[in-house]
VOGU-3710 file (C-alpha; in Angstrom, 3 decimals, decimal comma):
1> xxxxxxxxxx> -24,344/-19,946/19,266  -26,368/-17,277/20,754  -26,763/-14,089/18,573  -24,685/-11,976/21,260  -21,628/-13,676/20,444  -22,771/-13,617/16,213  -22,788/-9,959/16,972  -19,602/-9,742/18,949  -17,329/-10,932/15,892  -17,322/-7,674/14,446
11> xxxxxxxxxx> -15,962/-7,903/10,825  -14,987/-11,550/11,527  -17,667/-12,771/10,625  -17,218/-16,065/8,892  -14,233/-17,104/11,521  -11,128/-16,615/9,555  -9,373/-15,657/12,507  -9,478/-19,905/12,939  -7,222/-19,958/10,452  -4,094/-18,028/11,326
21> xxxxxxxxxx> -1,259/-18,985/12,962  0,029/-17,597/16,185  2,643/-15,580/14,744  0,179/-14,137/12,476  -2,033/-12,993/15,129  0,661/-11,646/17,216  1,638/-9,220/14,151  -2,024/-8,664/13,863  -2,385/-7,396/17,145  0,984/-5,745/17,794
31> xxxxxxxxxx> -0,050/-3,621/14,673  -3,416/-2,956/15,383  -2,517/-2,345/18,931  -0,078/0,393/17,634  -2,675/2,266/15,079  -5,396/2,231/18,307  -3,076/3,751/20,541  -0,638/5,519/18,172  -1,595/6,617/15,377  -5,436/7,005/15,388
41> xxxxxxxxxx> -5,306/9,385/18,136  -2,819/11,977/16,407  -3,295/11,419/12,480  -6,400/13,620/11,901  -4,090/17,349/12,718  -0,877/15,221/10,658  -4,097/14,713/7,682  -5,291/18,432/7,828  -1,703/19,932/7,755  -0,985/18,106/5,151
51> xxxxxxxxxx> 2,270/16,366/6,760  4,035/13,122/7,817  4,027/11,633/11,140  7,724/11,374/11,653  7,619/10,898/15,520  5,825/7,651/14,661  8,962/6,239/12,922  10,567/4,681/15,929  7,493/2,897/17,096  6,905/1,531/13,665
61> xxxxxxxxxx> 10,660/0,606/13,827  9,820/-1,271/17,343  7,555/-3,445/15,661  9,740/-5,040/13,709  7,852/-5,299/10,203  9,526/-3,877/7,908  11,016/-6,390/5,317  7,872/-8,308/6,047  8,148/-11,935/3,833  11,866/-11,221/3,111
71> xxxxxxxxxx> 14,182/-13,687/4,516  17,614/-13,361/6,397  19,485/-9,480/6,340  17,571/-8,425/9,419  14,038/-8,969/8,002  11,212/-10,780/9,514  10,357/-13,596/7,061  6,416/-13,510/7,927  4,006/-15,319/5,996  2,100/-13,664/2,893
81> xxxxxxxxxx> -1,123/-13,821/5,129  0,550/-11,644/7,915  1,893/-9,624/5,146  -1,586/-8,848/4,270  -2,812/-8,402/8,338  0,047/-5,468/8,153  -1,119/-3,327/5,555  -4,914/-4,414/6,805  -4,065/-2,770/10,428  -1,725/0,627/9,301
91> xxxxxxxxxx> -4,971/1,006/6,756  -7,504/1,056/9,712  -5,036/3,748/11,178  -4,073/5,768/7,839  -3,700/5,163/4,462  -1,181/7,766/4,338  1,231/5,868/6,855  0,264/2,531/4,850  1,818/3,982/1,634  4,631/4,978/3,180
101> xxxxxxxxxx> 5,247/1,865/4,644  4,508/0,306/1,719  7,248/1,923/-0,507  9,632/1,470/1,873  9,329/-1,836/2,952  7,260/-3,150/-0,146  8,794/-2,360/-3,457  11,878/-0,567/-2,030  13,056/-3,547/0,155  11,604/-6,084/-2,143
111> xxxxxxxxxx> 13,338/-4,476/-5,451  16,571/-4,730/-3,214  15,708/-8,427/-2,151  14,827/-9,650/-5,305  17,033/-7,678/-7,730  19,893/-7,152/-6,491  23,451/-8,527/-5,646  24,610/-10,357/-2,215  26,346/-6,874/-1,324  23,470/-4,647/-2,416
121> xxxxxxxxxx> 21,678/-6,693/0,138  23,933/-6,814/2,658  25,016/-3,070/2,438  20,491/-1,846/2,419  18,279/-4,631/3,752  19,405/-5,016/7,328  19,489/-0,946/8,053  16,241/-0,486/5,896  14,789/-3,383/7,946  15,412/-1,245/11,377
131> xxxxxxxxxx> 14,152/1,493/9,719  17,783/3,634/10,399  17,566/3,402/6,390  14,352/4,619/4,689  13,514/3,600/0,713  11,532/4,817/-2,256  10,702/3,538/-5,632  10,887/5,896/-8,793  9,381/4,012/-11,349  6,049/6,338/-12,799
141> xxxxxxxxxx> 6,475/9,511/-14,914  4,586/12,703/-15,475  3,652/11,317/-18,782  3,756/7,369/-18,030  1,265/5,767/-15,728  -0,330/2,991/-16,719  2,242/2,679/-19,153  5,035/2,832/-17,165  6,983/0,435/-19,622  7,105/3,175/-21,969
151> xxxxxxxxxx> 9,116/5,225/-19,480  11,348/8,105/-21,041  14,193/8,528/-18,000  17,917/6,890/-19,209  20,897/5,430/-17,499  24,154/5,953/-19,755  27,155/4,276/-18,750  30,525/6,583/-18,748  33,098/4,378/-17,104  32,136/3,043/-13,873
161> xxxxxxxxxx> 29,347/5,676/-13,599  26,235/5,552/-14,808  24,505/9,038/-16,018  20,560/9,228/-14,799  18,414/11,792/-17,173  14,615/12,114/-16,595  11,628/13,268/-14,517  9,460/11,351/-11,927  5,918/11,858/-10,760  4,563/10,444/-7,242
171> xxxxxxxxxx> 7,263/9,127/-6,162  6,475/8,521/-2,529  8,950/8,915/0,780  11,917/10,656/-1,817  11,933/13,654/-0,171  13,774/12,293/2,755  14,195/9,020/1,862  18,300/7,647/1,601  17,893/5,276/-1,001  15,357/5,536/-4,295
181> xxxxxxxxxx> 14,763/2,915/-6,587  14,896/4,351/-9,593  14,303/3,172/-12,882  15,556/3,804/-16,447  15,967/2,372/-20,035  19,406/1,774/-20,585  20,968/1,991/-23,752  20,012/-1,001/-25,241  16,372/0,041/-24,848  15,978/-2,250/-21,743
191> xxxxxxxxxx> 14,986/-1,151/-18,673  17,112/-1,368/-15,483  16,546/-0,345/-11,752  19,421/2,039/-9,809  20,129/2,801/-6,273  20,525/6,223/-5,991  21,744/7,889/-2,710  20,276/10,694/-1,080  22,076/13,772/-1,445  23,239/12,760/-4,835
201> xxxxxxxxxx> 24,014/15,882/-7,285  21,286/16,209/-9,698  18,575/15,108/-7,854  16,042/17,201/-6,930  12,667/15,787/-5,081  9,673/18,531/-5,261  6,896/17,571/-2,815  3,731/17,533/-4,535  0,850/19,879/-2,566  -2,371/19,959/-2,895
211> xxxxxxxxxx> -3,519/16,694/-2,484  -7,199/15,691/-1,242  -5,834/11,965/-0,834  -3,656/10,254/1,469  -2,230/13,823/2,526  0,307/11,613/5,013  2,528/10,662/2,429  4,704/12,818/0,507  4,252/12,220/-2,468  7,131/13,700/-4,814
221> xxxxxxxxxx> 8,075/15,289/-8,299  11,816/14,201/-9,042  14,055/15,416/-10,862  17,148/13,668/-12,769  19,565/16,379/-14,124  23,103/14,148/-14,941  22,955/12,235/-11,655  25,956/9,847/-11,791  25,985/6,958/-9,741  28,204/4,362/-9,250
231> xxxxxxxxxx> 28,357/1,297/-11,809  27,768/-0,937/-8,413  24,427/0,729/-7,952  22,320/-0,755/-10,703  20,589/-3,891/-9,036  22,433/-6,817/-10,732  19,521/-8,861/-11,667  17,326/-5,380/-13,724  17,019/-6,884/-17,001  13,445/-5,544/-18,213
241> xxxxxxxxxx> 10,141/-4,131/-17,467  9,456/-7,647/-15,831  11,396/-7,502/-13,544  9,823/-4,155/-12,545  6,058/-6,556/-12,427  7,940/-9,173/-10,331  8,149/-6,377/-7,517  4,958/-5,001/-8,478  2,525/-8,002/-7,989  3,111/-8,620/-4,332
251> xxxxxxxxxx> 2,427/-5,169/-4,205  -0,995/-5,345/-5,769  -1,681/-8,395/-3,069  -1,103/-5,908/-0,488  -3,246/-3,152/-1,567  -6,013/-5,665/-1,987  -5,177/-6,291/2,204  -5,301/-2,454/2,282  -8,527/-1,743/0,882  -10,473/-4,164/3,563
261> xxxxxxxxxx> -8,490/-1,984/6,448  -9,977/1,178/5,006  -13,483/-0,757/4,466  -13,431/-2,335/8,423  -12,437/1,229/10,169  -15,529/2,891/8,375  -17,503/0,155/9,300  -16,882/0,104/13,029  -16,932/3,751/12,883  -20,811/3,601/11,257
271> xxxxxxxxxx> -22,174/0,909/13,382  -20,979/2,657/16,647  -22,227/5,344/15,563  -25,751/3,909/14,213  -26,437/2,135/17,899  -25,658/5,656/19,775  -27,433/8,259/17,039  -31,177/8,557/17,909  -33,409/9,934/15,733  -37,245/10,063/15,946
281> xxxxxxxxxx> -37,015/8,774/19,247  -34,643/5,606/19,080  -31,476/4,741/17,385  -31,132/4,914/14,022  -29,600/1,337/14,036  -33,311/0,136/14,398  -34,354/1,051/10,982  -34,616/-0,966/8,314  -32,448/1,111/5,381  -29,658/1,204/8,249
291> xxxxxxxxxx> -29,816/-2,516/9,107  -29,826/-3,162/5,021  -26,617/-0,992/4,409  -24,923/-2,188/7,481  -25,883/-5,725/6,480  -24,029/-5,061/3,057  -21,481/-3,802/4,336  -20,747/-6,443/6,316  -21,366/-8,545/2,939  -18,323/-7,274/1,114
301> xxxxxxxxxx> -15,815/-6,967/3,678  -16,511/-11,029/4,336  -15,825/-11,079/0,789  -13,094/-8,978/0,483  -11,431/-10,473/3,500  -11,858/-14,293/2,384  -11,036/-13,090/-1,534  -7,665/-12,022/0,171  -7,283/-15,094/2,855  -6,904/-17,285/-0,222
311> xxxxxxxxxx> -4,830/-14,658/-2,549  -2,063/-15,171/0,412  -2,338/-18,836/0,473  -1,273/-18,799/-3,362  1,315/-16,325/-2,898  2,685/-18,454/-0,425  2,403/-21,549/-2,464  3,760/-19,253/-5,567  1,055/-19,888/-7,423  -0,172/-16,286/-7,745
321> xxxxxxxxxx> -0,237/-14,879/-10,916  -0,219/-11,161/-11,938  -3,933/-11,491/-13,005  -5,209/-12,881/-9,579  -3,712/-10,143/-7,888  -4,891/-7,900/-10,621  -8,691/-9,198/-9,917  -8,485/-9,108/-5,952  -7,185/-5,337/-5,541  -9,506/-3,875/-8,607
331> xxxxxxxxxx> -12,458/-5,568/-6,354  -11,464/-4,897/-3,431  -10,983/-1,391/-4,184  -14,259/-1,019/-5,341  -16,269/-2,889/-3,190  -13,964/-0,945/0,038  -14,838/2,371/-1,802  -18,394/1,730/-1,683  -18,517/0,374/2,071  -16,895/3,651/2,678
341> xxxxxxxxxx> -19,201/5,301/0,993  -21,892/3,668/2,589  -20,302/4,434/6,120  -20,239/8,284/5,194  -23,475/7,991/4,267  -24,666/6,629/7,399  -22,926/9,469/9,480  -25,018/12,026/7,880  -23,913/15,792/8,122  -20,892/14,076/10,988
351> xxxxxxxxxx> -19,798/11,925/8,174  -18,010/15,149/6,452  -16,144/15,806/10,117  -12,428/14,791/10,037  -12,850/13,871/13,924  -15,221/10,930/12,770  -12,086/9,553/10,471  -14,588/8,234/7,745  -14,310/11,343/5,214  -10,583/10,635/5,490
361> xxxxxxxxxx> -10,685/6,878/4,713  -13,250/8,092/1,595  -10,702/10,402/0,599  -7,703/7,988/0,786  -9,858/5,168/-0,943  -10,030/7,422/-3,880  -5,988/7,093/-4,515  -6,213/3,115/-2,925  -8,562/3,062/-6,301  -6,004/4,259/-8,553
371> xxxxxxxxxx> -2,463/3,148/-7,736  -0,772/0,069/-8,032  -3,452/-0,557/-11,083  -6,309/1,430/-12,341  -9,592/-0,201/-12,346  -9,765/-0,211/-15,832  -6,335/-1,349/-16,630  -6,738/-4,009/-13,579  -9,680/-5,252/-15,232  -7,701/-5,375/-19,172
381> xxxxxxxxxx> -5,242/-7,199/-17,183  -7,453/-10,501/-16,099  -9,617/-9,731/-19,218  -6,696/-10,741/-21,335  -5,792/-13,926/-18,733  -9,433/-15,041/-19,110  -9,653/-14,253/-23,334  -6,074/-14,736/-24,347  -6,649/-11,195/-26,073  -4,577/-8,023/-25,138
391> xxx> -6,846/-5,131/-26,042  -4,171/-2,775/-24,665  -0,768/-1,871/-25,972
//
């Protein structure tokens, strides 16, 4: 192989593009193909302002995605591996627009799928899957994180109601969305998950402002004040805080695929960027500290990349566990924070300019780093697996 076609593999660099399937390259490229032409161009003002990209909802609608591994109601039924390639692509456009996407068509769809009755299903998942429906997922608290299974927020039944109380804290897409997932400990201290309607009395979504991550999504305070909803709307199969993990661990495979998107767009953008910037004379890709941090770069998205190649394979097989999905998105996170870093670094004063995208994926990799799974807690989580110890609560 001559080193012109070593060098024209880009971030592929140990061939795992051998390994997918047609279908999965076709949703590779119809995705990436959108984000290039799309969303890339226009997300930078949407960023600054602070706002959603709601003209983009019919094109991401087109692409028919949403649902992504779920099978029959309208939904695609792709593999775990082009799963992954989705949130990948949408993070080399935004990581806004991946969250979003992510909440409704990841733990919104998939609490549905999983959770809930044959008419729960057939009433949401084919409208949510052409996007005519949108979903969000209330399950964190102002005062419950990390320990989200400690949540406060009750579901009383009265007759065929049941009465929501409690608060909510970034709860993304409820602003607008027409169906929230929201969850509550019912009255005999277990918890259970509710579909509750848009425009329901009593509920009150509160964008939160402010934010120097992911400023595409809108992110949400909500409020539960009495909202009643109909005994038909609690997802038959809520029976616990597990349940609530069930939807959560594809999740974390996901973000895992996220983190490498945010990792590769920095990447391209530096080594462009290194070949073309000259500096004492010739491009700054011709020194050596350039060549090392590209080099390492290049290191830990192969890593990341393969790490989540073989995460999908055992998600397919259903042999992933909580703790292997726990381990891939706490190092892929940091590892994609660092190549970001890196990239930013490389950029010099230009890596601080919005119109080079890089300080945005830095500043969206901050929040990738913390949701679904702090690092810390992420690591408690496979440190238990490995010792048989829990040295959390």
């Amino acid at each position: 192989m001559t080193i012109e076609s070593v060098s024209s593999l880009g971030t592929d660099y140990f061939f795992l593009d051998d390994l997918l399937t047609e279908e999965e390259r076709d949703v590779r490229d119809r995705v990436r193909f959108f984000c290039d032409k799309y969303v890339i161009p226009i997300i930078t003002d949407y960023w600054e302002r602070e706002e959603f990209p709601f003209e983009l909802l019919p094109k991401i609608a087109a692409l028919n995605i949403a649902g992504t591994t779920i099978e029959g109601y309208g939904c695609p039924k792709m593999s775990a591996t082009a799963a992954g390639l989705v949130s990948r692509e949408l993070a080399r456009g935004d990581g806004g627009l991946t969250t979003f996407f992510a909440v409704h068509s990841g733990v919104a769809m998939t609490s549905i799928a999983t959770l809930g009755s044959e008419e729960q299903k057939e009433r949401w998942l084919p409208p949510m899957a052409r996007m005519e429906k949108l979903g969000a997922f209330g399950l964190t608290e102002p005062q419950h994180g990390s320990d989200a299974g400690l949540l406060e927020t009750t579901a009383r039944r009265e007759g065929n109601e049941y009465v929501i109380d409690g608060e909510k804290r970034w709860i993304g897409n409820a602003s607008f969305a027409d169906v929230t997932v929201i969850w509550a400990r019912e009255e005999n201290d277990k918890l259970a998950a509710f579909l509750v309607e848009k425009g329901t009395p009593g509920l009150k979504a509160t964008v939160i402002t402010g934010k120097a991550s992911q400023r595409t999504v809108l992110n949400t305070d909500l409020k539960l004040d009495g909202v009643r909803v109909p005994a038909e709307n609690r997802l038959a199969n809520s029976r616990g805080f597990g349940d609530a993990v069930q939807v959560l661990t594809p999740t974390r495979h996901n973000v895992a695929w996220e983190a490498v998107g945010h990792a590769v767009a920095a990447y391209e953008v530096a080594l462009t960027y290194a070949k073309e910037r000259v500096q004492f004379g010739k491009p700054i890709a011709s020194f050596q500290l350039i060549q090392g941090k590209l080099a390492k770069m290049l290191a830990d998205i192969t890593a990341m990349q393969t790490l989540c190649f073989r995460l999908s394979q055992l998600r397919a097989e259903g042999r992933m566990t909580i703790a292997m999905a726990s381990l891939a998105k706490m190092h892929n996170a940091k590892r994609a924070y660092q190549v970001v870093a890196d990239a930013r670094d490389i950029l010099g004063g230009n890596g601080v300019l919005l119109e080079y995208h890089v300080a945005r994926h830095l500043a969206d990799m901050q929040a990738v780093y913390t949701y679904d799974g702090t690092d810390s807690v992420l690591a408690l989580i496979v440190g238990r697996d490995i010792t048989g110890y829990q040295a959390f609560s």
